[in-house]
C-alpha positions as CSV (number, residue, x, y, z in Angstrom):
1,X,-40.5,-93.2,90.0
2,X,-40.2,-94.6,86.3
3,X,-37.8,-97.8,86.3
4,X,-34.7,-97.4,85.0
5,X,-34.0,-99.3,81.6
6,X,-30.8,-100.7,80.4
7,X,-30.1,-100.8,76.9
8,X,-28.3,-104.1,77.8
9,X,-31.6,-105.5,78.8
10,X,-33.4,-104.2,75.8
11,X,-30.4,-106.0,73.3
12,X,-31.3,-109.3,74.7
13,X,-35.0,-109.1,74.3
14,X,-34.7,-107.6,71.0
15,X,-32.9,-111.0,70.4
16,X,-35.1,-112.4,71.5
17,X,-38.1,-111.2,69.6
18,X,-36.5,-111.3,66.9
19,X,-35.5,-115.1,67.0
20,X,-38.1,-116.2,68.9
21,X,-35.9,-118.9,70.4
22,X,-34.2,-118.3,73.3
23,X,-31.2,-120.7,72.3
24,X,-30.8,-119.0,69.1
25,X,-30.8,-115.5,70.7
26,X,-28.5,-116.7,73.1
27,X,-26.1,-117.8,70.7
28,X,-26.5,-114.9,68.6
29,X,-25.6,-112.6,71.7
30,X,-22.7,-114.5,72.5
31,X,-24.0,-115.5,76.2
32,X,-25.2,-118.5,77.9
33,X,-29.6,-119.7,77.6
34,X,-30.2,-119.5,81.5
35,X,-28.6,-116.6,81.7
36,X,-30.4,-114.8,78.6
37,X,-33.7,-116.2,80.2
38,X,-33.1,-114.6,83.8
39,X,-32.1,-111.4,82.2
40,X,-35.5,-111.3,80.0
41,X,-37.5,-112.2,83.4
42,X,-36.0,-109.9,85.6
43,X,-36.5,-106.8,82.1
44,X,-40.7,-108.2,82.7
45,X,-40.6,-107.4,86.3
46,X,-39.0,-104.5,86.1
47,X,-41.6,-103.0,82.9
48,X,-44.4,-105.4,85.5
49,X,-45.5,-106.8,82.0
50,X,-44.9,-110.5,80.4
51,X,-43.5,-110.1,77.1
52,X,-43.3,-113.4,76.1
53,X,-45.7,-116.1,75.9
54,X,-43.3,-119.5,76.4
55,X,-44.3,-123.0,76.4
56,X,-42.3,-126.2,75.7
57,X,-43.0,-125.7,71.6
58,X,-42.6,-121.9,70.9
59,X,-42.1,-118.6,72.0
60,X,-44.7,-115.7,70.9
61,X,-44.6,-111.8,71.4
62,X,-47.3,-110.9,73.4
63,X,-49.1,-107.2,73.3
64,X,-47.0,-105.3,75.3
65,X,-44.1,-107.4,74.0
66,X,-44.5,-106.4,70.0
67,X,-45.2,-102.3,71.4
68,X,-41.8,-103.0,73.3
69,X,-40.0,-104.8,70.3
70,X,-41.1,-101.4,68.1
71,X,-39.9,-99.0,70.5
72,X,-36.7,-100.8,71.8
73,X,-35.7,-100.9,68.1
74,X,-35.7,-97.2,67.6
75,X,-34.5,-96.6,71.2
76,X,-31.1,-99.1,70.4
77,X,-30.7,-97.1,67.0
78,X,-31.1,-93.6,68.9
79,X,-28.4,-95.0,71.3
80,X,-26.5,-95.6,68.5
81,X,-26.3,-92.7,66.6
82,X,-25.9,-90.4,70.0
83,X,-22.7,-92.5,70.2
84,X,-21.4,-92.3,66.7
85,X,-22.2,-88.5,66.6
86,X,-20.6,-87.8,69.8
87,X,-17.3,-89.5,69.1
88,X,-17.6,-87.5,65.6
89,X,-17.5,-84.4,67.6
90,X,-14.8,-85.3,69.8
91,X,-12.7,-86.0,67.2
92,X,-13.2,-82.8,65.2
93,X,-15.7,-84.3,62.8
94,X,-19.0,-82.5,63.7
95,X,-20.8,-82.4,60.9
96,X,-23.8,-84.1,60.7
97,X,-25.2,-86.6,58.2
98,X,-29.0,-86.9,57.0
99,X,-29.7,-90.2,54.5
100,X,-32.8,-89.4,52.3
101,X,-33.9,-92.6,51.4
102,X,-35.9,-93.1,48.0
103,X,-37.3,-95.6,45.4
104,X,-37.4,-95.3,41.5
105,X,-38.0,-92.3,40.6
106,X,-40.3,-91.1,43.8
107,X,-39.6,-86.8,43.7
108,X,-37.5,-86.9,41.1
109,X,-38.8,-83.5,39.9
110,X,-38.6,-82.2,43.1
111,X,-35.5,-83.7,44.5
112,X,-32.7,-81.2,43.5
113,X,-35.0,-78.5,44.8
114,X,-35.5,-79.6,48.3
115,X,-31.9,-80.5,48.4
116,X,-30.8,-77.6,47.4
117,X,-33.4,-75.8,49.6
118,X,-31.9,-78.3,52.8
119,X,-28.6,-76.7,52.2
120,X,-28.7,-73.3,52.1
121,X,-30.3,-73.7,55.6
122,X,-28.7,-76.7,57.2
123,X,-24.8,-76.0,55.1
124,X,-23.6,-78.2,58.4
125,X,-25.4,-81.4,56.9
126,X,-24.1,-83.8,54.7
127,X,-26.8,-85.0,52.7
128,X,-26.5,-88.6,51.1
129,X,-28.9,-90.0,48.8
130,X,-29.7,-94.2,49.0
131,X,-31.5,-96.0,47.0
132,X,-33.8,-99.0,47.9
133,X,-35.7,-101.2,46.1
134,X,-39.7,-102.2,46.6
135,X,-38.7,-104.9,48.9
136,X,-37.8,-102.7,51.7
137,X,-41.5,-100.4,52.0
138,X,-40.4,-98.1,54.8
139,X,-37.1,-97.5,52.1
140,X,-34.9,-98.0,55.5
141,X,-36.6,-96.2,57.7
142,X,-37.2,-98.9,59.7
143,X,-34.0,-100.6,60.5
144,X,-32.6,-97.0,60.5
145,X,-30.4,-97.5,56.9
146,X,-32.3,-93.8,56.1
147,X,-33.6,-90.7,58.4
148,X,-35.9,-89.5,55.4
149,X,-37.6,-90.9,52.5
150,X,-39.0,-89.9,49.1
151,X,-41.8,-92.5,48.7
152,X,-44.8,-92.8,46.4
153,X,-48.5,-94.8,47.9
154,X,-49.7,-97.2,48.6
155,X,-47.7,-97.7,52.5
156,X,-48.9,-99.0,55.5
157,X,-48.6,-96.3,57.7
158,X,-47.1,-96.8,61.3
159,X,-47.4,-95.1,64.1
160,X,-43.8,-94.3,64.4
161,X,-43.8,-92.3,61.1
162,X,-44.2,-88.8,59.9
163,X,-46.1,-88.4,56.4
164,X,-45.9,-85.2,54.1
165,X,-47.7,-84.7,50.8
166,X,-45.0,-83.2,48.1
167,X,-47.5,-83.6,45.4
168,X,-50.6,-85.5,43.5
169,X,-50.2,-86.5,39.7
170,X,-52.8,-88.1,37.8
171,X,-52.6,-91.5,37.2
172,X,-52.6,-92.7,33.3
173,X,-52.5,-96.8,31.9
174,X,-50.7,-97.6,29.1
175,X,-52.2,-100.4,26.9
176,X,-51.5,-101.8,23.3
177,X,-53.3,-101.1,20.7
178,X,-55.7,-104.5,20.9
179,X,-56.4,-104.2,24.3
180,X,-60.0,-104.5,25.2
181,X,-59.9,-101.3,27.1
182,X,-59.4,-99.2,24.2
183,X,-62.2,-101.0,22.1
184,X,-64.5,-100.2,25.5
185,X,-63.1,-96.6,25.5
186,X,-61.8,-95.7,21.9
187,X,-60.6,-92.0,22.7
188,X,-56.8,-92.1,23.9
189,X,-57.2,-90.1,26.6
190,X,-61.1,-90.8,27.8
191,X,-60.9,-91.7,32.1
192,X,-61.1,-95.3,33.2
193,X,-61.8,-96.5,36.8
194,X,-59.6,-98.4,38.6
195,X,-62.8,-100.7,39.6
196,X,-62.9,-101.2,35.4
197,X,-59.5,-103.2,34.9
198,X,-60.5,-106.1,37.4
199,X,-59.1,-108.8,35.8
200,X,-56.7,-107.4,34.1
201,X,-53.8,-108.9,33.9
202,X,-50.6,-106.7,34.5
203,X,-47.3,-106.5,31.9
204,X,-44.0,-107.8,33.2
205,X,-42.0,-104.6,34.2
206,X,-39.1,-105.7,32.0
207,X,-40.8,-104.8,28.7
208,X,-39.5,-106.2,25.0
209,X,-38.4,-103.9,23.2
210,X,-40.9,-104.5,19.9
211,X,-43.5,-102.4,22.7
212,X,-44.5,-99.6,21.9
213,X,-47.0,-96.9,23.4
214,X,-50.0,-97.5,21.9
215,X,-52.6,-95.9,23.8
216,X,-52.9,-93.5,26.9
217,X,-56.2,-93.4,29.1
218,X,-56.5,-90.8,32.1
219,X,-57.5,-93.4,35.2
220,X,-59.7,-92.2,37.9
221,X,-58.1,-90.9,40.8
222,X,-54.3,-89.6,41.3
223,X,-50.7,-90.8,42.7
224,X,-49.4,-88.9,45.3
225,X,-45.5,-88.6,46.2
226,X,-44.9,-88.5,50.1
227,X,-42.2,-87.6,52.1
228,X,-41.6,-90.1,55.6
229,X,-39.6,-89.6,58.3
């Protein structure tokens, strides 16, 4: 028979793990140390796996610990939304809500067409658009701030996510005018590997305003925008 998980128990670990400091977590959770530490020992015997390595200086995740950590995360934000949903629907607000996460301009092109393509099938959904910035890679999917997300590479990709190819651009560098690249390559458009601008040093993204696009070069390869999930 599987063992029977409370959610209760995965809160405090996830506390835990996430402080690794058990008097931190317990304060955080509002609850006494030994009490958080019996709780977290009798959530190991029950899984019959240590999830913590302790000693007098630290506490550390161990294996089975950080797969646990991942899991309980999304299990807590499941839990969550089951909740919020079905109170929706006992109060007479069933409609559902689907956050499409993106950054900059990732989809742009596309965006309006999917959305509108979402609706005419799924008219029950509201759809909300959030924004995030390059801090957050997984553009809220991880913490659950987003259900989908418009994205464009590189990402690390997890285990726990879904990847879609939308569509692959080429890539193109924009350079002034006295850049060594364009004295290396003096047609505007001629291809450049990426292995070529080693050393290279990169423009601030906040450009002055005296810029102005001098030259265009084709770089080897292409940019794909993804959809995650």
């Amino acid at each position: 028979m599987l063992p029977q998980l409370d959610l209760r128990l995965l809160t405090y670990f996830v506390a835990v793990a996430e402080e690794l400091h058990f008097g931190r977590a317990a304060a955080r959770l509002h609850i006494a140390q030994p009490s958080l530490s019996v709780q977290i020992r009798k959530l190991e015997h029950t899984l019959g796996a240590a999830l913590f390595l302790r000693n007098t200086r630290q506490v550390e995740l161990t294996p089975a610990g950080q797969v646990l950590l991942d899991e309980s995360r999304r299990l807590l934000r499941d839990a969550e939304r089951i909740v919020g949903i079905t109170r929706a629907a006992a109060h007479g607000s069933g409609r559902r809500k689907l956050v499409v996460g993106f950054q900059a301009n990732a989809a742009a092109e596309l965006t309006p067409q999917i959305l509108s393509a979402f609706q005419s099938q799924f008219a029950d959904v509201q759809v909300q658009m959030q924004g995030f910035d390059f801090t957050d890679p997984y553009v809220g999917l991880a913490d659950g701030s987003s259900d989908v997300a418009f994205v464009r590479p590189p990402l690390v990709v997890k285990d726990w996510l879904g990847l879609e190819t939308l569509f692959v651009e080429p890539r193109v560098l924009v350079v002034s005018s006295s850049s060594p690249l364009v004295a290396a390559a003096p047609r505007t458009r001629s291809a450049k590997s990426c292995g070529s601008l080693s050393g290279t040093p990169p423009s601030s993204i906040a450009l002055p305003s005296r810029w102005r696009m001098n030259s265009v070069m084709t770089m080897a390869g292409s940019a794909a925008v993804k959809a995650i999930w």
